[in-house]
C-alpha positions in Angstrom: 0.0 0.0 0.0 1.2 3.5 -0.3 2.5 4.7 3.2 3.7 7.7 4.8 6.4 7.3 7.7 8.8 9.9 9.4 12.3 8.7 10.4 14.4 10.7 12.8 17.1 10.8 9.8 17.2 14.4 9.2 20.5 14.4 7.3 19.1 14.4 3.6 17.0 17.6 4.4 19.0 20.5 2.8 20.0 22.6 5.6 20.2 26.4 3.4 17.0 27.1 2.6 18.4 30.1 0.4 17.5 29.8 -3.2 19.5 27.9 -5.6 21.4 29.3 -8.7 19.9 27.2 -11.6 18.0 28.1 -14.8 15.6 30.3 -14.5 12.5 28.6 -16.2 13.0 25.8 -13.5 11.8 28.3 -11.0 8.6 28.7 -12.3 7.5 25.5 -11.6 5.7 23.8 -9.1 7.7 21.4 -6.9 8.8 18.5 -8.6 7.6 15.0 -8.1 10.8 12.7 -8.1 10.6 8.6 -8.3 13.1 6.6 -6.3 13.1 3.2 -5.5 15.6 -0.2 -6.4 16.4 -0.8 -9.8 13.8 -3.6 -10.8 11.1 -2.5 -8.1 8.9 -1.2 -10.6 9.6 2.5 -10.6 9.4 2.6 -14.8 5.9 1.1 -14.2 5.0 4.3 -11.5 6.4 6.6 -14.0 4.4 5.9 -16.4 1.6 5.9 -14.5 2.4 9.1 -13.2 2.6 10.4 -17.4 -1.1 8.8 -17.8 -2.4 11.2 -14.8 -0.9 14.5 -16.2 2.5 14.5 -14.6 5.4 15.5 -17.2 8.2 13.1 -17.0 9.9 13.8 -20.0 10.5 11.8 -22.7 10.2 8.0 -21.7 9.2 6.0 -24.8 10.3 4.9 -27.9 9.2 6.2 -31.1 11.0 3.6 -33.4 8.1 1.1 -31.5 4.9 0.6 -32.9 1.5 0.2 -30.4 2.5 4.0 -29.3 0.1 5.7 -26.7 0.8 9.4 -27.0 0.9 11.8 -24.2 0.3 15.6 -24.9 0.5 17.9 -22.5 -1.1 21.5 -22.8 0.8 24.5 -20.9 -2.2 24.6 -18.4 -2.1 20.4 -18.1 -5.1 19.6 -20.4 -4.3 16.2 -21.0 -4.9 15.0 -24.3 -4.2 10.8 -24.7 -5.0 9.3 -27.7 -3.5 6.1 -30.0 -1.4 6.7 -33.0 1.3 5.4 -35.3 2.7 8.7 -36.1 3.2 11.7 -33.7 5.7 14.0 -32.7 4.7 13.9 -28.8 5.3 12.4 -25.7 5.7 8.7 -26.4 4.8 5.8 -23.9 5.1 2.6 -25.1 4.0 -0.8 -22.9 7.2 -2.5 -24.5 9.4 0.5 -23.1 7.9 0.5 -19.4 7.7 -3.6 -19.2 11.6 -3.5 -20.0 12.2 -1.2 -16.9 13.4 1.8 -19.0 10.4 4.2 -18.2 12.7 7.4 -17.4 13.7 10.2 -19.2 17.5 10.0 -20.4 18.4 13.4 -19.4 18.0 12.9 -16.1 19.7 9.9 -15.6 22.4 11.1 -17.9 22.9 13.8 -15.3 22.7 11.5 -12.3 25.3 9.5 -13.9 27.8 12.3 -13.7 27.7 12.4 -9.9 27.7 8.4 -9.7 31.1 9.2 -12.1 32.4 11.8 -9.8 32.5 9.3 -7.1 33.6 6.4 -8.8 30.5 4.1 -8.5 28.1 2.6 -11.0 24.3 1.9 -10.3 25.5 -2.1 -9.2 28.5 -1.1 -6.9 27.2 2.4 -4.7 29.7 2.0 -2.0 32.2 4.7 -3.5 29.5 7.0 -3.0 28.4 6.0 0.1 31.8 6.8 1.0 31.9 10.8 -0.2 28.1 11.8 0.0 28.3 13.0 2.8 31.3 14.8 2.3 31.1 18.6 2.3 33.6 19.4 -1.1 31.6 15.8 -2.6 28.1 17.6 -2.0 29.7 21.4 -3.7 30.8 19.9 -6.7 27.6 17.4 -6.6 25.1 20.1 -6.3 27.1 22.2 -8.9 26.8 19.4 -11.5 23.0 19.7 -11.2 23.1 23.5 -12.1 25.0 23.0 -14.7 22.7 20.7 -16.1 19.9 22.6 -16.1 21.6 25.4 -18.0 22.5 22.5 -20.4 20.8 18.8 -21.0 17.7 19.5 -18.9 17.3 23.3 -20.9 17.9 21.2 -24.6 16.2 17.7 -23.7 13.6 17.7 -21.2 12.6 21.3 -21.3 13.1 21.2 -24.4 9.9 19.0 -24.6 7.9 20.7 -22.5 5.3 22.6 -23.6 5.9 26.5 -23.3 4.0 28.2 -20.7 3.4 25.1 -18.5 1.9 24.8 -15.8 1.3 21.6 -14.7 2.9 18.7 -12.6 6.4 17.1 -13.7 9.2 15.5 -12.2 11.4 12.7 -13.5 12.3 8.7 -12.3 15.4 7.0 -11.9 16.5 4.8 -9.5 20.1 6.9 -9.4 17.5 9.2 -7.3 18.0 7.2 -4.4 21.4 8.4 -4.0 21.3 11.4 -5.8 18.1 12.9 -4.7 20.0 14.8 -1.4 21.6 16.9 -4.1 18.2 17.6 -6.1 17.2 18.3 -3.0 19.3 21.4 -2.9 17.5 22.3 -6.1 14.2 21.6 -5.0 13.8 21.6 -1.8 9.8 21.2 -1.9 10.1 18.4 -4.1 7.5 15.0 -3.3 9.1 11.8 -3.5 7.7 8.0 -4.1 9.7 5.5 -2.7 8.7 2.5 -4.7 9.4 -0.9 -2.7 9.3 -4.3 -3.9 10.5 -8.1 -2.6 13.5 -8.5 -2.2 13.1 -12.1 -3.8 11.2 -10.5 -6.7 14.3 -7.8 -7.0 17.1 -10.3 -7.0 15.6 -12.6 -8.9 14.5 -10.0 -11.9 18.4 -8.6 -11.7 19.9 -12.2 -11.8 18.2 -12.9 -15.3 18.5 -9.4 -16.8 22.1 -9.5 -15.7 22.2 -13.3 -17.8 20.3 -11.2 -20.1 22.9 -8.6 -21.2 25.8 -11.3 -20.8 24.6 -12.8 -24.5 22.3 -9.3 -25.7 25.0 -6.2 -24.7 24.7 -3.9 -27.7 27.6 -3.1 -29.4 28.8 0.2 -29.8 31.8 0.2 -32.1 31.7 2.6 -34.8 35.1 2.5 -36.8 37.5 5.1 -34.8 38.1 7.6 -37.3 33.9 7.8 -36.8 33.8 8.3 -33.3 36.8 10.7 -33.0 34.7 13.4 -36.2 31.5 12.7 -33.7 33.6 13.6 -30.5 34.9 16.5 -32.4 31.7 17.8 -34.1 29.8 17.0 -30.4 31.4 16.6 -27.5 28.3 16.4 -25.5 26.6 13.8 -27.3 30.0 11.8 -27.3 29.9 12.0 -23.3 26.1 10.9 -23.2 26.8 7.7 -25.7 29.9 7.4 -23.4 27.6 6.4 -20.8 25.0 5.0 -22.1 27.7 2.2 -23.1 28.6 2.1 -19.5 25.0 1.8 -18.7 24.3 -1.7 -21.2 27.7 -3.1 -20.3 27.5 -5.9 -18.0 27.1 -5.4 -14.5 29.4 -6.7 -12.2 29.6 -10.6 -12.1 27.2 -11.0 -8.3 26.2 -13.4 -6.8 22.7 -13.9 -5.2 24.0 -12.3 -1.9 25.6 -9.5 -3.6 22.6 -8.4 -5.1 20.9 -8.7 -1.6 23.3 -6.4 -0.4 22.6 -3.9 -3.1 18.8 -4.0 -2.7 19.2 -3.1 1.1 21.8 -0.6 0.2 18.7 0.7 -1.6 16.4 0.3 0.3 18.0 1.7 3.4 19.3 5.1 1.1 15.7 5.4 0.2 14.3 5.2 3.5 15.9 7.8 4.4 13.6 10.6 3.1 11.0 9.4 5.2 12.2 12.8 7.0 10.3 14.9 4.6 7.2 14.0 6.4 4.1 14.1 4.1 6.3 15.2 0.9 7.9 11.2 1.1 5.1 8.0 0.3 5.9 4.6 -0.5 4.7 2.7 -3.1 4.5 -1.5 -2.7 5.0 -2.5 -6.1 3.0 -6.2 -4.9 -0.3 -3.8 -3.5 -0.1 -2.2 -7.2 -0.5 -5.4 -8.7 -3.4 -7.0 -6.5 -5.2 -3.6 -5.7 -4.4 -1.2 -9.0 -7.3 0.9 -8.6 -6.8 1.9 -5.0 -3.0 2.5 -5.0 -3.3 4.5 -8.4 -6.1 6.8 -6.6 -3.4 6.7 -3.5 -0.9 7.7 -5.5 -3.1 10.8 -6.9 -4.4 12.0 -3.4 -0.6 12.0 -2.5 0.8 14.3 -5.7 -2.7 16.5 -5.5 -3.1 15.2 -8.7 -7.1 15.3 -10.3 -8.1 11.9 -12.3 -11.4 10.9 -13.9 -12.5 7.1 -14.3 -10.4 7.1 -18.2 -7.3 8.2 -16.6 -7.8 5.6 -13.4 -8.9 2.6 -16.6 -5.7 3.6 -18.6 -3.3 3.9 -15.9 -4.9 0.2 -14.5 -4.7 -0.8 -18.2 -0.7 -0.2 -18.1 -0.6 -3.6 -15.4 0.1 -7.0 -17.2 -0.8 -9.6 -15.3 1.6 -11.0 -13.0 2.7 -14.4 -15.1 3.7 -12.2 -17.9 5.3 -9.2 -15.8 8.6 -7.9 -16.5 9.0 -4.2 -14.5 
C-alpha cells in the first residue's frame, strides 16, 4: 500500500534554505515529483503511470516502436491521450515500461555524472556511500545539477515541455535514491515516491537481466576515425553515448548475496527521506498489482493530482498480469 512514515534521519534535508542558482525557467514550476526506488522495483511502471495522470516526465518512450500511446500535455495540463502510429509527442510505449526503461534520459544522464564523480556505478554504490556526505563531494555534486539545467535539462527535457506550463512534472530514476540529497538542494519542496518491492522478486529479476545482457550487450563500435569526427563535431553527445555504453555493459559478475546487499543498500538510502514527512510516500509495487485501482487513486491524493474514471482505466490498463510481468 502506499505509506507515509517519518524517520528521525534528518540528514538528507538540505540545511540552506536560500535559493538555488539554476535556470531560470525551472523556477517557475511547481515542486517537482521525483521517483526513487531499487532498480527492478517497478519504478518505470510508476512513472508511467504518473505520465497517464498528467505528470510530465519527459520523454520516456520509444518512437521507433509501434503500439505507441501518445501523451500531450497542454501549458495549463489539459491532457490529451490518444493512440497513434505517427506523432511527434510524448511517447509511452508498454514494450518501453515492461523493459524497466520508463525514465527520461536526461535525467539519468545527469545523475550518472555524480555516480562518475565518485567512482560508483548503479551495481556497486559504495564509492558514494563513501563521499556523499562529504562537504567538497556535496559542492561539486550540487554544482553538477546546475550546470545541467543550464544544459541537457534546458535542450532535452525542457526542451519538450510545452511553453507556458503549468502543470505537474518530475522525472524517475533509481540513481535518485542516492542522488536525490543533491536535487534536493535544487528543489527543496520536491514529493518523492519511494517505490518498494520483494527482495526475492528484485534479485531474482536482476539475476536474469544480468544473464540477459551477458549474451544481448549492444555493441557500440563505430570505426574510430567515426567516433573521433563525432567527439569532435559534439562533444556532448560523445559523453552521453559514453555512458549509455557504460549503462548496457554488464554489470558486475554478483552473486545472489551480492545483489541482496545492493537491494538493502537501496532500500536503506531510500528510506531515508521518510524525514520529509508528508512530501515522502511509498509505493509496494506487490499492492499495485493486487489492488491497481486503490493504490493508483493513493498515489493521486498523494501528488494533489485530479483523475477521472479514463485516466484511473488507462493507468490500470498499463498492469500485465503477473505471469507475464517484467517491471
Amino acid at each position: 500500500m502506499l505509506e507515509k512514515e517519518i524517520a528521525a534521519d534528518s540528514a538528507v534535508i538540505p540545511q540552506n534554505s536560500v535559493p538555488r542558482w539554476m535556470y531560470a525557467p525551472f523556477r517557475k514550476l511547481r515542486p517537482p515529483i521525483v521517483v526513487i526506488g531499487m532498480h527492478r522495483s517497478g519504478t518505470s511502471l510508476v512513472a508511467a503511470i504518473l505520465a497517464l495522470m498528467g505528470v510530465y516526465m519527459g520523454r520516456i518512450g520509444d518512437s521507433e516502436e509501434e503500439s505507441k500511446l501518445i501523451i500531450h500535455h497542454t501549458p495549463r495540463n489539459l491532457l490529451i491521450i490518444y493512440s497513434s502510429q505517427k506523432s511527434n509527442g510524448f511517447v509511452l510505449t508498454p514494450k518501453r515500461v515492461r523493459d524497466g526503461y520508463g525514465e527520461d534520459g536526461s535525467f539519468r544522464l545527469v545523475n550518472e555524472r555524480i555516480f562518475t564523480r565518485s567512482g560508483a556505478t548503479w551495481d556497486n554504490v559504495d564509492p558514494l556511500l563513501v563521499l556523499q556526505d562529504n562537504p567538497q563531494f556535496t559542492k561539486s555534486a550540487v554544482r553538477i545539477l546546475q550546470r545541467a539545467t543550464f544544459g541537457i535539462l534546458r535542450t532535452q527535457y525542457l526542451g519538450s515541455m510545452p511553453n507556458g506550463y503549468e502543470g505537474p512534472w518530475g522525472w524517475k530514476d533509481p540513481r535518485n535514491t542516492f542522488a536525490l540529497r543533491y536535487w534536493l538542494q535544487l528543489f527543496p519542496n520536491a514529493k518523492v515516491l519511494h517505490v518498494r518491492r520483494s527482495p526475492d522478486a528484485v534479485v531474482r529479476s536482476l539475476m536474469r537481466r544480468a544473464e540477459s545482457w551477458a549474451v544481448e550487450t549492444p555493441h557500440f563500435s563505430p570505426p574510430l576515425h567515426r567516433r573521433v569526427v563525432r567527439a569532435l563535431t559534439n562533444p556532448r553527445l560523445a559523453f552521453e553515448r559514453f555512458v549509455l555504453r557504460r549503462q548496457f555493459q554488464q554489470p558486475h559478475p554478483k552473486t545472489e548475496e551480492d545483489w541482496r546487499r545492493l537491494y538493502d543498500q537501496y532500500v536503506s538510502e531510500g528510506e531515508k527521506y521518510r524525514a520529509l514527512g508528508d512530501r515522502y510516500s511509498e509505493v509496494s509495487y506487490e499492492d499495485l498489482l493486487q489492488n491497481p485501482q486503490e493504490i493508483i487513486t493513493a498515489i493521486a491524493n498523494f501528488t494533489e493530482i485530479e483523475i477521472n474514471e479514463v485516466i484511473l482505466r488507462q493507468a490500470t490498463g498499463l498492469i500485465i498480469p503477473p505471469e507475464t510481468k517484467r517491471w
